[in-house]
C-alpha positions in Angstrom: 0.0 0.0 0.0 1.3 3.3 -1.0 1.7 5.9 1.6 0.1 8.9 1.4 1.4 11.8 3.1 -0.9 14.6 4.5 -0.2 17.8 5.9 -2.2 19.3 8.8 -1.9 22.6 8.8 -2.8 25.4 11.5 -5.3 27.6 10.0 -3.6 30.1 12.2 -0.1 30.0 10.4 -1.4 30.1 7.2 -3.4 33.0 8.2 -0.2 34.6 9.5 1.8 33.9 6.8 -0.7 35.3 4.2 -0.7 38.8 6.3 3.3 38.9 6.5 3.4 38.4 3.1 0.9 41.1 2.8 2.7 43.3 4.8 6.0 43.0 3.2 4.3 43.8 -0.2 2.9 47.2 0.9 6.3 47.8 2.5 8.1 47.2 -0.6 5.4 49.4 -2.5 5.9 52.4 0.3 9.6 51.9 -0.5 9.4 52.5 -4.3 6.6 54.8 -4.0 9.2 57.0 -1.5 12.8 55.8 -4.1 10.6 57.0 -7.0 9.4 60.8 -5.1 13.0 61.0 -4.1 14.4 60.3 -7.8 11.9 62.1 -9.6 13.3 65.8 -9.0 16.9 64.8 -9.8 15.9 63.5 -13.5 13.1 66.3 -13.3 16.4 69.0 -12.6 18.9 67.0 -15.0 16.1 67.3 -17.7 15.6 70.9 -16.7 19.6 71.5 -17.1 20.4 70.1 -20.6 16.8 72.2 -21.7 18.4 75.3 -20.3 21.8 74.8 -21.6 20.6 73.7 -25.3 18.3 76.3 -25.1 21.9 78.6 -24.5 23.5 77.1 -27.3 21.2 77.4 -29.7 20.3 81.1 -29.1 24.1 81.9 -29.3 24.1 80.0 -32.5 21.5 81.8 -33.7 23.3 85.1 -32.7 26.4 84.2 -34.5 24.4 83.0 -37.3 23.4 86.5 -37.4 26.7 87.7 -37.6 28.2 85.8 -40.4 25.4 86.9 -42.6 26.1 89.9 -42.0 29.9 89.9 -42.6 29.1 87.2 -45.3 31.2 84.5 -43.8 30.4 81.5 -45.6 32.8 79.6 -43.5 31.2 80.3 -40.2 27.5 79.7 -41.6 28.6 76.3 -43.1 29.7 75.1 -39.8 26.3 76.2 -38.4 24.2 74.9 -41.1 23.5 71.1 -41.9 24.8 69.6 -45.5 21.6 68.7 -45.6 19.8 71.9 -44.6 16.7 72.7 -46.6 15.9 76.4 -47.0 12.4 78.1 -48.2 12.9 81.1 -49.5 10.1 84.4 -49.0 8.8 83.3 -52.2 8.1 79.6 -51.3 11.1 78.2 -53.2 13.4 76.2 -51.5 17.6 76.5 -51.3 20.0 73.8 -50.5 22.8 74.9 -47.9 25.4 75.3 -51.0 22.8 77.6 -52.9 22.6 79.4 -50.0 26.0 79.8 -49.4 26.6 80.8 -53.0 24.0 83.6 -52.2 25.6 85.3 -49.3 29.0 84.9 -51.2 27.8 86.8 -54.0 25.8 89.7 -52.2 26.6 93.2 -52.4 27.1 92.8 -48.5 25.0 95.8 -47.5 23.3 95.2 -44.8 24.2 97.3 -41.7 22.6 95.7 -38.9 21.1 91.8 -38.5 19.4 91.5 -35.6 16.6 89.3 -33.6 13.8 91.5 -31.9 12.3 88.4 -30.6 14.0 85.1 -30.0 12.3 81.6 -28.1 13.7 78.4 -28.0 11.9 75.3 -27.2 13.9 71.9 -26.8 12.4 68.7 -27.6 15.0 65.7 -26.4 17.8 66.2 -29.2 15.3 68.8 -31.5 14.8 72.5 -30.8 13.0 75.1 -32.4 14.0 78.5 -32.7 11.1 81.1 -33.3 11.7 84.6 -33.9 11.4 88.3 -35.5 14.6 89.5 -37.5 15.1 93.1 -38.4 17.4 93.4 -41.1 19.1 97.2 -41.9 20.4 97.6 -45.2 20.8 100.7 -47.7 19.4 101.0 -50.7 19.5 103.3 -53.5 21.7 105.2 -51.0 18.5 104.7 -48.3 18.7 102.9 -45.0 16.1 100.3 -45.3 14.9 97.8 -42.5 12.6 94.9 -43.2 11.4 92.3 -41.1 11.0 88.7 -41.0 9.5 85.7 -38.9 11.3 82.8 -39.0 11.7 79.5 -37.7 15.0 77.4 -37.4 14.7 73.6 -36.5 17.8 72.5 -34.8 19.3 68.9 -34.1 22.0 68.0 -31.4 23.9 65.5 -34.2 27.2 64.0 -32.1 26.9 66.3 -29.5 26.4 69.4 -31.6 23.5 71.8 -32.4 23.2 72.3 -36.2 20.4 73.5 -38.2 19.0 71.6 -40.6 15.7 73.7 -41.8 15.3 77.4 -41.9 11.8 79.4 -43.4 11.4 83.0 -42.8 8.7 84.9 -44.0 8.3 88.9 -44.5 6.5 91.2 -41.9 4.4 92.9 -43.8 2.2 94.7 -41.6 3.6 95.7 -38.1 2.8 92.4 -35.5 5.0 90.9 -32.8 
């Protein structure tokens, strides 16, 4: 005859073991709840950090894009610009970054003053967009002209750089922020 084994057990220790268990799980839920409200502001601040400091490098980008326009420095834009930045023009056409560069090389070079009247940043992981009003000073005919355009720059963080890889500005015609 086989032997058949059976276990008595205490309702009272399974009972008891049921409610330690119990116990311990809510303990370790406490304890992730309180690791995860400690942790949270340190990623929130790190996140916070690298927003604020791409935010400052692409507004001083933008600034010395400003500049080599100005003084026509190919150089310095081509280091800013993508090779595979694409351009739209006032009139809706678009420019590749060497058409572009060809541009600036050949202007007349007369504009007196390139600069932003309104600049914001926003940073999306390794994207930001720069949005913002340009004034533009220039004589012609022997006049001081200024026009002004909106524009909006789409940046990438490519190995550890900001670069821009799509520009579109559009004249002001009427006199809006």
């Amino acid at each position: 005859m086989k032997s058949i084994r059976c276990w008595i057990v205490d309702r009272s220790v399974v009972e008891r073991w049921v409610v330690d268990r119990w116990i311990a799980t809510r303990w370790i839920a406490a304890l992730s709840i309180v690791t995860l409200w400690t942790l949270a502001p340190v990623v929130l601040v790190h996140a916070q950090d690298y927003d604020a400091a791409a935010r400052d490098q692409v507004i001083a980008l933008e600034k010395a894009w400003n500049q080599a326009y100005k003084a026509g420095d190919t150089k310095a834009l081509s280091a800013i610009l993508d090779n595979s930045l694409v351009l739209v023009e006032d009139d809706g056409s678009l420019k590749t970054k060497s058409e572009f560069l060809a541009s600036v090389k050949s202007s007349s070079g007369n504009e007196e003053q390139v600069a932003p009247e309104s600049l914001t940043v926003r940073v999306f992981g390794k994207t930001a967009i720069a949005i913002g009003v340009i004034a533009v000073k220039a004589t012609k005919g022997g006049k001081s002209v200024v026009h002004r355009e909106r524009f909006i720059d789409t940046w990438i963080n490519k190995d550890g750089s900001w670069i821009c890889i799509a520009t579109d500005a559009t004249p002001m015609t009427h006199g809006g922020s």
